[in-house]
LOROLUM-62132 format. One record per atom (N, C-alpha, C): residue number from 0; residue in three letters; chain; atom name; x, y, z. Coordinates in Angstrom, 1 decimal. Each point is the difference from the previous one (the first is absolute). Layout:
    n  res  chain  atom    east   north      up
  NUM  ALA      A    CA       X       Y       Z
...
# end
This chain:
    n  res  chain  atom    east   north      up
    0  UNK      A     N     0.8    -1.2     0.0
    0  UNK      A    CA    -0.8     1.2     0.0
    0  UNK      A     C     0.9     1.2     0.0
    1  UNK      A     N    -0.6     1.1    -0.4
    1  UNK      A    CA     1.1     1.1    -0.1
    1  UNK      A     C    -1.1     1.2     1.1
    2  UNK      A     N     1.0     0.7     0.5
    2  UNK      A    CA    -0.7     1.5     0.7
    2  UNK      A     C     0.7     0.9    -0.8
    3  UNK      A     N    -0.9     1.1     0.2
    3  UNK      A    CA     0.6     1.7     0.0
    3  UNK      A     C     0.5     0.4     1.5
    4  UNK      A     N     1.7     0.0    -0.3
    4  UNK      A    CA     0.7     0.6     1.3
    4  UNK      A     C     0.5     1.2    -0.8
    5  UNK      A     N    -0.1     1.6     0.5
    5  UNK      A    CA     0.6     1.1    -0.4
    5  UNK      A     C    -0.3    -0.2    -1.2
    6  UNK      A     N    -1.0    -0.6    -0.8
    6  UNK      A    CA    -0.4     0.7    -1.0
    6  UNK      A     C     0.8    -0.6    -1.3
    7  UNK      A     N     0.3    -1.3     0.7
    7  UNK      A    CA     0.8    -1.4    -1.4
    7  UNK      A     C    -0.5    -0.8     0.4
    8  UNK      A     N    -0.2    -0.6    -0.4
    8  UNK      A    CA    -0.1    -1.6     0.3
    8  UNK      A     C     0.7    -0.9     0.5
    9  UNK      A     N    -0.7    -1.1     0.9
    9  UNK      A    CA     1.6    -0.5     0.9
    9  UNK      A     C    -0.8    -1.3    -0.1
   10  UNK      A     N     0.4    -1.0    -0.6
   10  UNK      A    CA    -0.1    -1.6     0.3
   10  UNK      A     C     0.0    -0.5     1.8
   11  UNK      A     N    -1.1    -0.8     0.2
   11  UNK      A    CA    -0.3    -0.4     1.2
   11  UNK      A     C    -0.4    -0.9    -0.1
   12  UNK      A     N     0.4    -1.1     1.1
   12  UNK      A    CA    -0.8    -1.3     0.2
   12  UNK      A     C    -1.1     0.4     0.9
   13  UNK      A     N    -1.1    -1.1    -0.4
   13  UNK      A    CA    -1.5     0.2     0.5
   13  UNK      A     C    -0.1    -0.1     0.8
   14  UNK      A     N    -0.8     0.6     1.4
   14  UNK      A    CA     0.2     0.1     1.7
   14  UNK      A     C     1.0     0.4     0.9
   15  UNK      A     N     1.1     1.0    -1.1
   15  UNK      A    CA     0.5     0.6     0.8
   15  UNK      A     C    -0.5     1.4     0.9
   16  UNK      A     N     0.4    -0.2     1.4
   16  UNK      A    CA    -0.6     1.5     0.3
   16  UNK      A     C     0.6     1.4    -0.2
   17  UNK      A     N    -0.6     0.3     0.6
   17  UNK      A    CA     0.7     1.9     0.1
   17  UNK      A     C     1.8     0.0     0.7
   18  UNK      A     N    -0.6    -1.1     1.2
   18  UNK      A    CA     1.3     0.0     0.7
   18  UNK      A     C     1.1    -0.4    -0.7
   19  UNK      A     N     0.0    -1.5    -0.9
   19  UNK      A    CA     0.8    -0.7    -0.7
   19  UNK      A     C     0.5     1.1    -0.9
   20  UNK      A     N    -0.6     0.1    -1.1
   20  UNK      A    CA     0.6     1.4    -0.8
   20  UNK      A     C     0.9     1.1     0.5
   21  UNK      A     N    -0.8     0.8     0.8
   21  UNK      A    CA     1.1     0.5     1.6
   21  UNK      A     C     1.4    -0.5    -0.2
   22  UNK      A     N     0.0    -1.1     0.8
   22  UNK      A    CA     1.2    -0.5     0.2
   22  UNK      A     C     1.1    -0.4    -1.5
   23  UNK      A     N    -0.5    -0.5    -0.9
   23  UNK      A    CA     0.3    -0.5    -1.4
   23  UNK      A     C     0.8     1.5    -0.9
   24  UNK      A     N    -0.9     0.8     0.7
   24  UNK      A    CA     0.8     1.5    -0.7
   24  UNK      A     C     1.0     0.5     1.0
   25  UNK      A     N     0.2    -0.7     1.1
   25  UNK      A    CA     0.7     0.9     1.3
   25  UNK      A     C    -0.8     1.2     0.0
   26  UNK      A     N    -0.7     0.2     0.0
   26  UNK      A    CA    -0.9     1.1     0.3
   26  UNK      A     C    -0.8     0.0     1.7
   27  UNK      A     N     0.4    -1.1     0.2
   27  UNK      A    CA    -1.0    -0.3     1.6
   27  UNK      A     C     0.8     0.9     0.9
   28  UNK      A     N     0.0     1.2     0.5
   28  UNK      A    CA     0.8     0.8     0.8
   28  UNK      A     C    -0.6     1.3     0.5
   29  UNK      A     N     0.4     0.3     0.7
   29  UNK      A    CA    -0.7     1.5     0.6
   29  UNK      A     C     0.0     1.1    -0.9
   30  UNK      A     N    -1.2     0.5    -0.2
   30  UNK      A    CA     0.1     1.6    -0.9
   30  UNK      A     C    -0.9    -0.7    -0.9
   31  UNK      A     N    -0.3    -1.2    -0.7
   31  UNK      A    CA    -0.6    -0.7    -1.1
   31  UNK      A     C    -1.7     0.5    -0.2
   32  UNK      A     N    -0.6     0.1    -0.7
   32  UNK      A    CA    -1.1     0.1     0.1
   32  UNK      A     C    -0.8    -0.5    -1.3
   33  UNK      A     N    -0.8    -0.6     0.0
   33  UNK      A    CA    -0.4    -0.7    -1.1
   33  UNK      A     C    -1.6     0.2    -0.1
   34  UNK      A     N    -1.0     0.2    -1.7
   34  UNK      A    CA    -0.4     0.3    -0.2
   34  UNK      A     C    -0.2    -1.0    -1.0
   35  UNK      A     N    -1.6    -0.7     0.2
   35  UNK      A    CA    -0.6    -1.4    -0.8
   35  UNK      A     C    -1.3     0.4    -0.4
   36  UNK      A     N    -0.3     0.3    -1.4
   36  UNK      A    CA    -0.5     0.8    -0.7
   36  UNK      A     C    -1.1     1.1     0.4
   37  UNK      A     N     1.1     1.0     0.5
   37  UNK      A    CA     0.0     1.3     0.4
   37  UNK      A     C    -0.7     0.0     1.4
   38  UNK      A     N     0.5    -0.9     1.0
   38  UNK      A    CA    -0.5    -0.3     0.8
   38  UNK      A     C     1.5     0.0     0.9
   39  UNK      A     N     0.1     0.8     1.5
   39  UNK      A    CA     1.2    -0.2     0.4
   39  UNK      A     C    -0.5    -1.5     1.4
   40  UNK      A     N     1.0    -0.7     0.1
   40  UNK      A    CA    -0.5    -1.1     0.7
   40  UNK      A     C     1.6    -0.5     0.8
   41  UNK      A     N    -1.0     0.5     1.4
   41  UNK      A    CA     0.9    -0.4     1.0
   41  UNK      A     C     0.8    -1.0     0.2
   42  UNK      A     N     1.5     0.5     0.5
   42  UNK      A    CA     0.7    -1.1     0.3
   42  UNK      A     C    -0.2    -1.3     0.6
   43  UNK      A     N    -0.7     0.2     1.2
   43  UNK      A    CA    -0.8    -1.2     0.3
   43  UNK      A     C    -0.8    -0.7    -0.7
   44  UNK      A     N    -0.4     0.1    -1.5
   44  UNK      A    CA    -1.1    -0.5    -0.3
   44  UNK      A     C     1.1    -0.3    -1.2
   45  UNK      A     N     1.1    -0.4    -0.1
   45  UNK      A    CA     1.0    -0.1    -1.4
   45  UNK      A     C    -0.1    -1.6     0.0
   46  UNK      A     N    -0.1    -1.1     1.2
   46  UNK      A    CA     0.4    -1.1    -0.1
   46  UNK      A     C    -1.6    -0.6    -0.3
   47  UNK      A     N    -0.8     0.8     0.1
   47  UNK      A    CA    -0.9    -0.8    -0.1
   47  UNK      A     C    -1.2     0.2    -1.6
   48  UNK      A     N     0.5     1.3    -0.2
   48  UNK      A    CA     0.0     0.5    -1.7
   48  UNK      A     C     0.6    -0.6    -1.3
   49  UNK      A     N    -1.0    -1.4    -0.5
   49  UNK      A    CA     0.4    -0.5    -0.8
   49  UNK      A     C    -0.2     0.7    -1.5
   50  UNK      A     N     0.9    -0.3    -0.7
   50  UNK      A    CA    -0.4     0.9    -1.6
   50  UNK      A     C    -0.4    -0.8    -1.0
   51  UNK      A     N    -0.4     0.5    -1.0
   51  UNK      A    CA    -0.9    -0.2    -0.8
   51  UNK      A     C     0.2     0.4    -1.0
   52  UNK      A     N     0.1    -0.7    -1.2
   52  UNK      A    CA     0.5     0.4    -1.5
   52  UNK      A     C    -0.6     1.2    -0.2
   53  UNK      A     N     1.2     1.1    -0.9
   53  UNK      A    CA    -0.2     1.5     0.1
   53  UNK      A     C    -0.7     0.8     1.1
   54  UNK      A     N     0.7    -0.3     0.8
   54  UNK      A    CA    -0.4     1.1     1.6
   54  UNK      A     C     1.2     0.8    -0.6
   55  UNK      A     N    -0.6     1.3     0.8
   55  UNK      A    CA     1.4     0.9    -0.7
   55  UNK      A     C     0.5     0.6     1.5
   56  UNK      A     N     1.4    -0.4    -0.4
   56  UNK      A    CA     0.2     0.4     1.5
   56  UNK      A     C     1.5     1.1    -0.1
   57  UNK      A     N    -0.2     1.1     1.2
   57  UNK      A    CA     0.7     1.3    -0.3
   57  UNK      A     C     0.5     0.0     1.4
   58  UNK      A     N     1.8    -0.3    -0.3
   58  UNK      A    CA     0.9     0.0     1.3
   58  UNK      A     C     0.2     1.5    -0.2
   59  UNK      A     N     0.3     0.7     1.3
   59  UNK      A    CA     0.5     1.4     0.6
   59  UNK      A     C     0.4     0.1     0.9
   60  UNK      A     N     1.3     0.7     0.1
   60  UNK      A    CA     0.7     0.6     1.9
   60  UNK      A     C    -1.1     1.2     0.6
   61  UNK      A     N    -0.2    -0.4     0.7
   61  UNK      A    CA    -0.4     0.8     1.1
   61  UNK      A     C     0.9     1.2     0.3
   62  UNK      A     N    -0.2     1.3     0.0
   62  UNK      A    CA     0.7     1.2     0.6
   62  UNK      A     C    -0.5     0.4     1.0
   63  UNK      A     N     0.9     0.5     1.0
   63  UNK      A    CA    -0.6     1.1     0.9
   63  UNK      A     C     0.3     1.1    -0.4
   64  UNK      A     N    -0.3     1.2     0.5
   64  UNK      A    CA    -0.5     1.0    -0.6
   64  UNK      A     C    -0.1     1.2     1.0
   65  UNK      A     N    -0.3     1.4    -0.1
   65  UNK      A    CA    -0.5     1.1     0.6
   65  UNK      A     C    -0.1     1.1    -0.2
# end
């Protein structure tokens, strides 16, 4: 199956979660924030967020700011 990650396409095996991908990109780290079609979805909720052919999903760092 393939997803929209940042807006390419990224080959995925089927039942992987949010979390698995995470980790697969080294992306699983503080500041991460992730956005599953145009929906921002909590860290806690990464391992149990399975995907689904063409979910499109939008990695971003987190800034602080003032």
């Amino acid at each position: 199956m393939h997803i929209i990650l940042n807006d390419e396409q990224h080959p995925l095996t089927e039942g992987t979660t949010l979390a698995q991908l995470l980790t697969e990109l080294e992306q699983d780290k503080p500041g991460v924030a992730v956005a599953l079609n145009r929906e921002v979805v909590a860290r806690s909720q990464w391992a149990e967020r399975q995907l689904a052919p063409n979910d499109n999903i939008t990695l971003f760092h987190a800034i602080a700011g003032g």
